[in-house]
N, C-alpha and C positions, 0 to 999 in steps of 0.2 A: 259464321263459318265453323267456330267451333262446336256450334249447337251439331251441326250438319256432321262432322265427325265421330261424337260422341255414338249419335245414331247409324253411323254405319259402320258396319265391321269392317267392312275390306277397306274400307277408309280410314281406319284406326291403323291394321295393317301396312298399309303403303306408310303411312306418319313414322309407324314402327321402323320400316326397312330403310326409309331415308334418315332418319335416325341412328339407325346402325350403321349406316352409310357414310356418313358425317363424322362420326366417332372412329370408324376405320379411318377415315384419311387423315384425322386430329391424332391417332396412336400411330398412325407412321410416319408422322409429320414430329413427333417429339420424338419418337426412338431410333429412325433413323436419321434424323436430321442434326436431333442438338443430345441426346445421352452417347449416343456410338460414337459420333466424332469425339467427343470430351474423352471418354473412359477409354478407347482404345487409340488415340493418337501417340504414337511413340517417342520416346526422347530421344531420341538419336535419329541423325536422319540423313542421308547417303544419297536422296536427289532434289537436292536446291534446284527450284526450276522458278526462280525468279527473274522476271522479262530483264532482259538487259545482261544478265549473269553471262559470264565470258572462261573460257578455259586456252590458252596457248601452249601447244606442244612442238617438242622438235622431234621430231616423227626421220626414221632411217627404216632403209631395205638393202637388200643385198647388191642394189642398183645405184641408189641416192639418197638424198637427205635432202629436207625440205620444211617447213614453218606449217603448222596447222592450227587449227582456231575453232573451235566448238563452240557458240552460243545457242543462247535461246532470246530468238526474234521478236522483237515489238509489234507481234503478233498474235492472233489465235483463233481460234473457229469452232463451231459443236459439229462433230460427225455424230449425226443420229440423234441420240442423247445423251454424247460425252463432249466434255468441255475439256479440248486439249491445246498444247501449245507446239509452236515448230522448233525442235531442237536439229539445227543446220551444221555444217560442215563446209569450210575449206580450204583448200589446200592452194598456199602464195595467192589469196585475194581473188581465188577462182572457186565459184559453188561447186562444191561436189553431192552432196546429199542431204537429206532431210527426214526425219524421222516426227512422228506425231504421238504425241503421250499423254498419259491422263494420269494425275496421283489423285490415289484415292485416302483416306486416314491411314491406313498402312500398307498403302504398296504402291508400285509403279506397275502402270497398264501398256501395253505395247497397243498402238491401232493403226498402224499401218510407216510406209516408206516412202521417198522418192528420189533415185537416182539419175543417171544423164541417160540412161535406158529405159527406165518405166517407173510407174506409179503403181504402186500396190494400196490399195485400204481396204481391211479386215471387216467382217460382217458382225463380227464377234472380238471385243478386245481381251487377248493373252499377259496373263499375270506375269512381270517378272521376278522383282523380288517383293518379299514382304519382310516387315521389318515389325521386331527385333529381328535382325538375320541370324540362323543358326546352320554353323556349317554341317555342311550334307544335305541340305535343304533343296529341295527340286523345285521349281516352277514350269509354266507353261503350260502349254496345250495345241490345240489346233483351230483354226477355223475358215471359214472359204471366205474368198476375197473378191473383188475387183478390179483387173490387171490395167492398166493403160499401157501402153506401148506408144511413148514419144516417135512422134512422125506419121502416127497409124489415128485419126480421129475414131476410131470404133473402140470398144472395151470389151473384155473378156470377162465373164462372167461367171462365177465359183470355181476357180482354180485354188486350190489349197495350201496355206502355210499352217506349217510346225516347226514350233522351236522348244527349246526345253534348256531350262538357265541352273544349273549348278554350283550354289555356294562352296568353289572345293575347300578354302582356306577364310581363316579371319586371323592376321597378320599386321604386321607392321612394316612398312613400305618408304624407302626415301627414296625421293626424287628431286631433281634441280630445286623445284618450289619450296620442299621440304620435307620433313621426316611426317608421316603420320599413321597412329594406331588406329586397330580395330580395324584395318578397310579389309572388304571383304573381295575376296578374290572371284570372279562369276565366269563361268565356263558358257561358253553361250553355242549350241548347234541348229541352225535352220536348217530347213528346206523351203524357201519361197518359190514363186514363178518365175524370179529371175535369178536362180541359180543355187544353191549350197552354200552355206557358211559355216567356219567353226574356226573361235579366236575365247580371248580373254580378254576379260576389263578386271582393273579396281577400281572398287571405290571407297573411298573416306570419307569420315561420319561431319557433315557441312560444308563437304567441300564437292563431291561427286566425281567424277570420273578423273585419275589421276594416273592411268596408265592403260593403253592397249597394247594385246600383240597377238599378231596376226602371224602363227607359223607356215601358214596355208598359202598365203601374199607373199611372197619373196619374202618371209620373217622381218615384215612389217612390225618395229617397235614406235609406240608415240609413247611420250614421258612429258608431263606436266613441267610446264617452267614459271608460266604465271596465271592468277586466275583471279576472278574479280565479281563475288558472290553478292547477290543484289538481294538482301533478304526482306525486304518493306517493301515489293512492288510484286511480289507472288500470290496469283491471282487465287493459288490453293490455302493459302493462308486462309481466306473466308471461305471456310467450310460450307457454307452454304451456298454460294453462289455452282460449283457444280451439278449441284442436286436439284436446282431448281426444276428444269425439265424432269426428270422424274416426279419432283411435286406434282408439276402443272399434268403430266398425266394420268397419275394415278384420282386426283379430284376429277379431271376428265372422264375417268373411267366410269367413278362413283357416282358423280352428276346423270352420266348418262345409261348406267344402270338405274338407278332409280327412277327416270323420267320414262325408261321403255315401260317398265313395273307399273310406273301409277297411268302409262296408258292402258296396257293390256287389262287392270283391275276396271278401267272406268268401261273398257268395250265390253264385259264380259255382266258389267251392270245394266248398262243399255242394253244387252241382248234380252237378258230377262225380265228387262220393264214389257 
């Protein structure tokens, strides 16, 4: 076989490209996988999204006052080839919402919503913060979705969301739970398919969200009273396990470049026998 190679060019060729082939997916396989995560992982970090992690607030409006409950679900799923988790919501032991996230080494990804209205999932996931956070810092972007509308079995298909997240302040913040520094104050404005948004969160560095208000909601405040951070069962911890899919496609890719290549070399040899 290698006698066979040495004498043919285009055969030396194709050994060449799947070579180079091989060594592309081996140099993105160490520099995105294990240098990038190492060197740019941040020390500080503002969303613990460890299964089981819980946030209790006492949430008030110009109407009432009521118990709310933020977790993140003993759950999870890939949209596309993101590996994210369900961070739910609700209000006196009734669901109200669900939101699906993806942390990448420095940042939180937005990919989609769902309320007791519709289901939205993005085509495209929108950056919201990256960390280190520096105030004045803009995030977001846009991208077209997938609407479900509960009650209606059909889906609507690229309807667009943008949002755009605003570090106004980085502050020191007490709430019933406690006093704590650094949290970064985020100014958050959508436009989804189910309607306009525009509120604030903080958040504090291992604790995560420790205060909304909503002036837009009948100046909806919720304030932290207890919370109960799960830091050993976060599936982002191992950096590798999100990335996988992109591994598996990119060797996909290259596998199957190379295998078209050493067809097209071998027909273009038998033509000329």
């Amino acid at each position: 076989m290698l006698e066979k190679i040495k004498g043919n060019k285009k055969a030396k060729w194709a050994l060449m490209i799947l070579i180079l082939v091989a060594l592309s997916a081996g140099g993105y396989f160490f520099f995105s996988l294990v240098l990038t995560p190492l060197i740019l992982t941040p020390d500080s970090e503002y969303f613990p999204l460890g299964i089981n992690t819980s946030w209790e607030y006492n949430s008030t409006d110009d109407n009432d006052s009521w118990k709310t409950r933020r977790y993140i679900e003993d759950d999870y799923e890939y949209l596309g080839t993101h590996f994210t988790v369900y961070f739910s919501e609700e209000r006196e032991g009734k669901w109200e919402n669900t939101m699906w996230l993806e942390k990448t080494h420095n940042s939180l990804v937005w990919w989609g919503f769902e309320d007791e209205n519709a289901k939205v999932i993005a085509f495209n996931g929108i950056t919201y913060v990256v960390e280190p956070p520096v105030k004045g810092d803009v995030q977001g972007g846009e991208t077209l979705t997938v609407l479900t509308v509960h009650g209606d079995e059909s889906s609507t298909l690229f309807p667009m969301f943008k949002g755009e997240y605003t570090i106004d302040k980085i502050e020191t913040v007490e709430v019933p739970a406690g006093k704590f520094e650094d949290c970064i104050k985020v100014h958050e404005t959508e436009e989804t398919p189910d309607g306009k948004a525009d509120f604030y969160v903080w958040y504090a560095p291992d604790v995560g969200p420790i205060k909304y208000d909503y002036p837009k909601r009948d100046n909806r405040v919720d304030i932290l009273t207890e919370y109960d951070i799960v830091e050993n069962d976060d599936p982002f911890e191992d950096w590798f396990l999100p990335k996988v899919p992109y591994l598996i496609i990119t060797c996909l890719i290259g596998v199957i470049s190379a295998i078209v290549i050493f067809i097209v070399l071998k027909k273009r040899q038998k033509s000329k026998q």
